[in-house]
C-alpha positions as CSV (number, residue, x, y, z in Angstrom):
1,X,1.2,-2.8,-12.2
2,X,0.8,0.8,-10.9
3,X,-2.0,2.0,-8.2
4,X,-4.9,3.1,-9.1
5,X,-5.4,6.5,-7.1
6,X,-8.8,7.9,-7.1
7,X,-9.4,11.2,-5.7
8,X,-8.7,15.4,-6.2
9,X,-6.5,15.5,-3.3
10,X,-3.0,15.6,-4.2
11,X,-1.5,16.5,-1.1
12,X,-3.0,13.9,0.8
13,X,-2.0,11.3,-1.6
14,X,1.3,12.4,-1.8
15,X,1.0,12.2,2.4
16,X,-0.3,8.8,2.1
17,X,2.4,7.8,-0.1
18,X,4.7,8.9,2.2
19,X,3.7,6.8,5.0
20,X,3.0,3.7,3.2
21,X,7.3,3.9,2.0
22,X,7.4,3.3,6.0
23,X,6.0,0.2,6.0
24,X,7.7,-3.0,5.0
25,X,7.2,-6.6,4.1
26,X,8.6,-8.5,7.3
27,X,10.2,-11.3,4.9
28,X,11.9,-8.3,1.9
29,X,13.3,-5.5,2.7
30,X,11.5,-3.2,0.1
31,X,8.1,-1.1,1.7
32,X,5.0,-2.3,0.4
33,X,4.3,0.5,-2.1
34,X,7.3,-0.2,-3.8
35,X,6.3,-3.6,-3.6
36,X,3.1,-3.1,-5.3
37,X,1.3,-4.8,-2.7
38,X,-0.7,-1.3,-2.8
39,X,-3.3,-1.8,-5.8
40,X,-5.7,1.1,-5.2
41,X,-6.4,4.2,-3.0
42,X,-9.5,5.9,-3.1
43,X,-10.4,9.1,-1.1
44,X,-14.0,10.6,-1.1
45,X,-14.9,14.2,-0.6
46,X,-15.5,14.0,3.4
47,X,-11.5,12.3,3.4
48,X,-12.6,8.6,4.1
49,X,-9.9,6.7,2.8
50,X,-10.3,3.2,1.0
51,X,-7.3,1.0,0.1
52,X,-7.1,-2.1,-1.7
53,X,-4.2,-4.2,-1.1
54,X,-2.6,-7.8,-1.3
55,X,0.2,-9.4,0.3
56,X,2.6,-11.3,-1.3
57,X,1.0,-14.7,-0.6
58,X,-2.5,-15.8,1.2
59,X,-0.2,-17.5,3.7
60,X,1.8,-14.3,4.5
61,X,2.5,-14.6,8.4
62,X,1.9,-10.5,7.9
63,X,-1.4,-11.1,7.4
64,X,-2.8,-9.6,10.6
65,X,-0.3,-7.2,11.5
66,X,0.8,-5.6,8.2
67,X,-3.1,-4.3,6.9
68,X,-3.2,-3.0,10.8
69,X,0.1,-0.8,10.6
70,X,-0.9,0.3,7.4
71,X,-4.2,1.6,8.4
72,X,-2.8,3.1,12.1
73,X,0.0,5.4,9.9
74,X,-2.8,6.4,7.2
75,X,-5.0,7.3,9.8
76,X,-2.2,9.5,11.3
77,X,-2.4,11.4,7.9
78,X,-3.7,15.1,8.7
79,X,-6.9,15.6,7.4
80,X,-7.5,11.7,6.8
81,X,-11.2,11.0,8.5
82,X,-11.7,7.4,8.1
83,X,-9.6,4.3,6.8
84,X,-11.3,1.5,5.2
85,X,-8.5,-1.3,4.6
86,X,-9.7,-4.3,1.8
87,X,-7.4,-7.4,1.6
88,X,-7.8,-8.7,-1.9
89,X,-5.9,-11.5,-3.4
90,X,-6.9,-10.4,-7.6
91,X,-4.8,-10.2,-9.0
92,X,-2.2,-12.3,-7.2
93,X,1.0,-10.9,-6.5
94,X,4.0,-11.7,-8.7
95,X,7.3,-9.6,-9.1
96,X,6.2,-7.6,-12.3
97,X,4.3,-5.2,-9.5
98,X,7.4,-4.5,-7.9
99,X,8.7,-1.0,-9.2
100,X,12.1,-0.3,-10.7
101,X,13.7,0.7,-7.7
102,X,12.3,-2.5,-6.0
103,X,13.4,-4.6,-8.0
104,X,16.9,-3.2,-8.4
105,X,17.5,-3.4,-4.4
106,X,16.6,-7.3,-5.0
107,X,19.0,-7.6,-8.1
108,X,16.4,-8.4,-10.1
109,X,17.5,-5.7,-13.0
């Protein structure tokens, strides 16, 4: 699964993107784009940010702490107005999300 990106802002995606490969999953090692616990990004014209995400399992002991740290280093993005975070559990996570470089640091290819 890839992220859905929704906006005409390059640089500020690529910005975004940045940060999020600073955050990681307490229990793996890999940050949680790479993950692909990041399923969509949307920015509007006045640079609100919305992202959907997921965590690995609904009983994730991340599950306060990890949305939070993700939302504090997106809103530290210049230009970034607002951050809206949604915690959505569709679809569930499995390792197919995980990209290639992902899931070679697990071994899994």
């Amino acid at each position: 699964m890839s992220t859905v990106i929704e906006t005409t802002d390059e640089a500020m995606v690529e910005n975004i993107l940045e940060e999020l490969r600073t955050c990681y999953d307490p229990e793996i090692p890999i940050n949680v784009y790479d993950l692909g616990l990041i399923y969509g990004i949307k920015i509007d014209e006045e640079k609100n940010v919305h992202v959907d995400m997921t965590l690995t399992s609904p009983n994730c002991p991340s599950i306060e702490s990890l949305p939070l740290e993700i939302q504090e280093k997106i809103e530290g993005v210049d230009g970034v107005k607002s951050v809206h975070m949604e915690l959505v559990w569709e679809p569930p996570f499995h390792m197919g999300m995980m990209s290639d470089e992902a899931k070679l640091q697990l071994g899994l290819m």
